[in-house]
C-alpha positions as a Markdown table, in Angstrom:
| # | Residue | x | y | z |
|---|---|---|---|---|
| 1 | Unk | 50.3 | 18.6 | -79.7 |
| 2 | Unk | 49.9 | 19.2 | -75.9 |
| 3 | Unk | 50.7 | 16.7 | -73.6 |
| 4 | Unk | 48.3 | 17.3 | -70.4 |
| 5 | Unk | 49.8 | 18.4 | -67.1 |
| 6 | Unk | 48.3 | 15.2 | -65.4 |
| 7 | Unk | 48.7 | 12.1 | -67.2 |
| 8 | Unk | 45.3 | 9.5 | -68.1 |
| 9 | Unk | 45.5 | 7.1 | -65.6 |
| 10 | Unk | 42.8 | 5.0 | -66.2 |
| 11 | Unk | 43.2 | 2.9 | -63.0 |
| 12 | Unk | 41.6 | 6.1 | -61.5 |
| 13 | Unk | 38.3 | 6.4 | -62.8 |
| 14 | Unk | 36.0 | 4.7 | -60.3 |
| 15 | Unk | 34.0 | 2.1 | -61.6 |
| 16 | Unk | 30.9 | 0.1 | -60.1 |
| 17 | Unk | 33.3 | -2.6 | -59.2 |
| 18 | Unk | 35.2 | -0.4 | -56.9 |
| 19 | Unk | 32.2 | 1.1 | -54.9 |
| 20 | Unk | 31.7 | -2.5 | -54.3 |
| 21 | Unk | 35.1 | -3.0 | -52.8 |
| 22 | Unk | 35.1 | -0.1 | -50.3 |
| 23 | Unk | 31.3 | -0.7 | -49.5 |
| 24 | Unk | 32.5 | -4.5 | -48.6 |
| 25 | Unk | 35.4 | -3.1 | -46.6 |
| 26 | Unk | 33.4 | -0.3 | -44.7 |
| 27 | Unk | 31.0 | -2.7 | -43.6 |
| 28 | Unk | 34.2 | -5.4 | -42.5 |
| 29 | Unk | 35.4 | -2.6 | -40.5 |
| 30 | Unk | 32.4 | -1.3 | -39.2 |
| 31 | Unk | 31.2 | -5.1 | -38.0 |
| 32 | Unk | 34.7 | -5.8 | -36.6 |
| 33 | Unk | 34.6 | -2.8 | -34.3 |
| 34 | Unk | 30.9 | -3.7 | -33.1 |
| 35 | Unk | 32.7 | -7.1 | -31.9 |
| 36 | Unk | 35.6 | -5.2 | -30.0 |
| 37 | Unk | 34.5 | -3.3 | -27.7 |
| 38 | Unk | 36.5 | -1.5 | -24.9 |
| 39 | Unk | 35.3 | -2.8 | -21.3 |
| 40 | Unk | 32.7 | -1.2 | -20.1 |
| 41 | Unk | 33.4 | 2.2 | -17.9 |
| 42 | Unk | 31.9 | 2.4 | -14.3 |
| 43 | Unk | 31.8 | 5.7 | -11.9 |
| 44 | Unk | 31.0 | 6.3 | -8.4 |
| 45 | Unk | 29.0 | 9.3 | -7.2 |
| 46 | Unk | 29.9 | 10.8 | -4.3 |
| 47 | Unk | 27.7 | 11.2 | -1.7 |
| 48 | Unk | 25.7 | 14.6 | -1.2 |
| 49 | Unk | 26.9 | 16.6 | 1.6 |
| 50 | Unk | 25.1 | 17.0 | 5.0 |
| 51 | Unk | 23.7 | 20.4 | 5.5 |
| 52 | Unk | 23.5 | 22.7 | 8.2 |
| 53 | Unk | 25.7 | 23.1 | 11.6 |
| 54 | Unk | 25.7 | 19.8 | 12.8 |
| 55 | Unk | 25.5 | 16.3 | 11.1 |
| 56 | Unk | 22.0 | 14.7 | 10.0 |
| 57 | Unk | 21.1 | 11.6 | 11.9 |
| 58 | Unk | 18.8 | 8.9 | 10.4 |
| 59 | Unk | 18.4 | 7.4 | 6.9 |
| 60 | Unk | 17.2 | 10.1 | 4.4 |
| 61 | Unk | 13.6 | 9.3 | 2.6 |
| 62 | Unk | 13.4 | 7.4 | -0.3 |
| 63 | Unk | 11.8 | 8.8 | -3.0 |
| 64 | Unk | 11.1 | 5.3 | -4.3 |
| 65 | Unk | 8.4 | 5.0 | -1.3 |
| 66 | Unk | 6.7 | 8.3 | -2.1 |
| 67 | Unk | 3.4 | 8.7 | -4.0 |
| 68 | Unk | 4.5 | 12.3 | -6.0 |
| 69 | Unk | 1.2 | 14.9 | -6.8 |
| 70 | Unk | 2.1 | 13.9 | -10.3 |
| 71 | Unk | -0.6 | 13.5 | -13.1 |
| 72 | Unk | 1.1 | 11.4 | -15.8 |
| 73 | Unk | -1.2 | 9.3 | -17.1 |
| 74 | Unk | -0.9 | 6.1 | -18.8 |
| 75 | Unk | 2.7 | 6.9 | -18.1 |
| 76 | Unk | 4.7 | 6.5 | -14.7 |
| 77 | Unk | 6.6 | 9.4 | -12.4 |
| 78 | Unk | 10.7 | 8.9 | -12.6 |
| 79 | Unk | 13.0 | 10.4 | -9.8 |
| 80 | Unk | 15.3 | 11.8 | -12.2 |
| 81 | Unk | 17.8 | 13.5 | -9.5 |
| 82 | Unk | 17.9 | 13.2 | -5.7 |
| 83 | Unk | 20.2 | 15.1 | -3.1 |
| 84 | Unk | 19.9 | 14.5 | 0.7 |
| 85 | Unk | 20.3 | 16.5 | 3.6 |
| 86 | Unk | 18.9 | 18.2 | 6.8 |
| 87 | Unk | 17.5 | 21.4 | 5.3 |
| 88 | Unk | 15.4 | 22.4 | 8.0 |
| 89 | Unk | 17.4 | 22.3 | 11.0 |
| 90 | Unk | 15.5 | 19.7 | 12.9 |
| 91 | Unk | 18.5 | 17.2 | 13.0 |
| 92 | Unk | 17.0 | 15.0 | 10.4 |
| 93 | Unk | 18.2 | 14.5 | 7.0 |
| 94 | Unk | 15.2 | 15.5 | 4.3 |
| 95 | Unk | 15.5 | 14.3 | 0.8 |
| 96 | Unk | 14.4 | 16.3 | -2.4 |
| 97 | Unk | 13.4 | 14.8 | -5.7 |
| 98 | Unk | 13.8 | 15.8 | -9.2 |
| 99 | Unk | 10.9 | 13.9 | -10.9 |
| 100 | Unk | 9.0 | 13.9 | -14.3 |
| 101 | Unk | 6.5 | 11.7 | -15.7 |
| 102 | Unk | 8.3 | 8.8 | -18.2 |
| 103 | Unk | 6.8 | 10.1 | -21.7 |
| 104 | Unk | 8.6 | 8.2 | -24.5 |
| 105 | Unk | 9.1 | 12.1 | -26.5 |
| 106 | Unk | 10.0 | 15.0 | -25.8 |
| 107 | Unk | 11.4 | 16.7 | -22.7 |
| 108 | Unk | 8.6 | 16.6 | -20.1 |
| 109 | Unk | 9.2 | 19.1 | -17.3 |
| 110 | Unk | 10.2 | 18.7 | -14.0 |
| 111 | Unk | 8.9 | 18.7 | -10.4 |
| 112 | Unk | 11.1 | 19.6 | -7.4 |
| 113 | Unk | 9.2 | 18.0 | -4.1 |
| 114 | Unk | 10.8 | 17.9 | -0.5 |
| 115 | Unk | 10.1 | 14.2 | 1.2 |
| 116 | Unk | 10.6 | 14.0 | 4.8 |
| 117 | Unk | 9.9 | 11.2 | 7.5 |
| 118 | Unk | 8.0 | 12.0 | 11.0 |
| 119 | Unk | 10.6 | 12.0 | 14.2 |
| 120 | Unk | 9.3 | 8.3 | 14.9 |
| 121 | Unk | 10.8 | 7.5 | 11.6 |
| 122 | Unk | 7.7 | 7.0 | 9.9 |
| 123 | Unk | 6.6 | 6.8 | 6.2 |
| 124 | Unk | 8.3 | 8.9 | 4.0 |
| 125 | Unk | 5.9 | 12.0 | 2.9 |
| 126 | Unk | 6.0 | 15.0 | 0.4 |
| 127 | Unk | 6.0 | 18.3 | 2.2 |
| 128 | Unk | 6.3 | 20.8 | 0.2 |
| 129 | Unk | 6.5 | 21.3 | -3.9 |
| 130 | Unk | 9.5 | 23.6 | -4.5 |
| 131 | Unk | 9.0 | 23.8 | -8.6 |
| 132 | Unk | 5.4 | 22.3 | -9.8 |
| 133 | Unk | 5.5 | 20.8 | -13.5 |
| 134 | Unk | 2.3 | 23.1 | -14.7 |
| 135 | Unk | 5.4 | 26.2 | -14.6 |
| 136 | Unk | 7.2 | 24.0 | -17.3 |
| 137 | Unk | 10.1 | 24.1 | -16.0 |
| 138 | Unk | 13.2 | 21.9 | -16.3 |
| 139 | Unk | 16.4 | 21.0 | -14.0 |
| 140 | Unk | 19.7 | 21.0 | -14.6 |
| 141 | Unk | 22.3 | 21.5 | -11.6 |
| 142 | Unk | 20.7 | 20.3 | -8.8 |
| 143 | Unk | 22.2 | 19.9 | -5.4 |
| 144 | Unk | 21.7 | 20.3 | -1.4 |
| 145 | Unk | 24.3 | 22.2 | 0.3 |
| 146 | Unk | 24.7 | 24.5 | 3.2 |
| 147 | Unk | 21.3 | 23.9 | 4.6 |
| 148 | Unk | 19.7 | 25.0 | 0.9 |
| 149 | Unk | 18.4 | 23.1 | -2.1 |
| 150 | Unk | 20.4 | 24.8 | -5.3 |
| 151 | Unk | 19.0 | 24.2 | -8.9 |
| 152 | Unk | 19.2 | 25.8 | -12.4 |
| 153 | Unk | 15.7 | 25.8 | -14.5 |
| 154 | Unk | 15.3 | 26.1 | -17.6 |
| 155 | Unk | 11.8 | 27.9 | -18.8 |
| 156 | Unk | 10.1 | 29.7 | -21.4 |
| 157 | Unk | 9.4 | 33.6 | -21.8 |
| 158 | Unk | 5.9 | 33.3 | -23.1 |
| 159 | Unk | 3.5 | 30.7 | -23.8 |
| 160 | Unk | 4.2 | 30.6 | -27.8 |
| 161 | Unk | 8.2 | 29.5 | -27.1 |
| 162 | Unk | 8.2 | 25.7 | -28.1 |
| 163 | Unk | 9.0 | 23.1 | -25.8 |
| 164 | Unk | 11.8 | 21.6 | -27.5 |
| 165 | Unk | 13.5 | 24.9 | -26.6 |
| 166 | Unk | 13.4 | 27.0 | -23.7 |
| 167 | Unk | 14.9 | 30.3 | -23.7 |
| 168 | Unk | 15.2 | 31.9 | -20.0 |
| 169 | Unk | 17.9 | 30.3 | -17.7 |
| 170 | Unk | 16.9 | 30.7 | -13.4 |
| 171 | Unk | 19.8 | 30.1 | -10.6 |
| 172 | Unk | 17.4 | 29.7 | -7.6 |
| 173 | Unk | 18.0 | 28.4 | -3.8 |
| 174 | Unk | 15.1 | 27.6 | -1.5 |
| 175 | Unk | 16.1 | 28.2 | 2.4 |
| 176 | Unk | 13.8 | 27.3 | 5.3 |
| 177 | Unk | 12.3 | 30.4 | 7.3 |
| 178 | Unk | 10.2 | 30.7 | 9.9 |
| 179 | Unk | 8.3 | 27.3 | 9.1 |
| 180 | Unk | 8.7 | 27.5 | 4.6 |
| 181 | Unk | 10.6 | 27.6 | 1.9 |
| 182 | Unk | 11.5 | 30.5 | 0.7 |
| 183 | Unk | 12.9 | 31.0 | -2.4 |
| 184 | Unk | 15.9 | 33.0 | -3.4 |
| 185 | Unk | 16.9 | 34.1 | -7.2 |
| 186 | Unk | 20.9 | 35.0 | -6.2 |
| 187 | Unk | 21.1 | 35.7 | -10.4 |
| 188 | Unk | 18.4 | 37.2 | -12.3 |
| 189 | Unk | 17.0 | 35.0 | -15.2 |
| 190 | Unk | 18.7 | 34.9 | -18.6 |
| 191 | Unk | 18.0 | 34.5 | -21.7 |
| 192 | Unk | 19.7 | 31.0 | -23.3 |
């Protein structure tokens, strides 16, 4: 007779009983933890550098007080990213918006709108549309330095590329010349 490498231990065989146990357990852990929580974390942003030569005087524009050429329908526009600075030379900081319409799905693409303020310190106004949502486009890095608005967009190659996943990556900068933006690919696209 052969006596079996492993013994029969018959306290190992699960049993309904058991499942009960750890189920029971798993859910007095998994409650407990939902009680303790760690306190909650907080970060500071730094504030977006000035531009240009010489230090921006005046309040930048809020994009809050701005009515964006946005069609979102039932829906409202969201400033999703904002960066500050005097990007045209004229002494005055300009601020320029990131915004998308709130859609409760999906990934709706992004707008890139300069807002500016009169010399008299006036309403704040859009000026000019740097990336129009009908290109489909979205932002990631975003920023204002050195008298230039930086971004990366995300896009598609054709029409038949789904939205959930664009495939061409841009590095673009838009500098003010002679009276517009003009915009500036220092990297050619890519694909993702």
């Amino acid at each position: 007779m052969q006596h079996p490498a492993v013994p029969d231990l018959s306290h190992t065989h699960a049993r309904p009983i058991h499942w009960v146990a750890t189920a029971t357990a798993l859910a007095g852990v998994v409650a407990l933890s939902s009680v303790l929580q760690p306190d909650a974390a907080t970060a500071a942003q730094t504030a977006a550098p000035q531009t240009k030569n010489a230090p921006a005087h005046g309040t930048p524009p809020d994009p809050a007080a701005v009515g964006f050429p946005l069609e979102c329908g039932p829906v409202k526009a969201v400033v999703q990213k904002k960066a500050s600075g005097d990007i045209d030379g004229d002494g005055r900081p300009e601020t320029v918006a990131v915004v998308h319409c709130d859609a409760p799905m999906g990934t709706p693409p992004d707008g890139v709108y300069v807002i500016t303020r009169d010399a008299d310190g006036g309403r704040p106004r859009v000026v000019a549309t740097l990336v129009n949502p009908r290109d489909r486009r979205t932002v990631t890095d975003f920023a204002v330095r050195d008298g230039a608005v930086h971004a990366t967009l995300l896009g598609y190659s054709t029409a038949d590329v789904p939205s959930c996943c664009p495939d061409v990556t841009e590095d673009v900068k838009w500098q003010w010349e002679n009276g517009a933006f003009v915009r500036d690919t220092p990297s050619q696209s890519r694909a993702v």
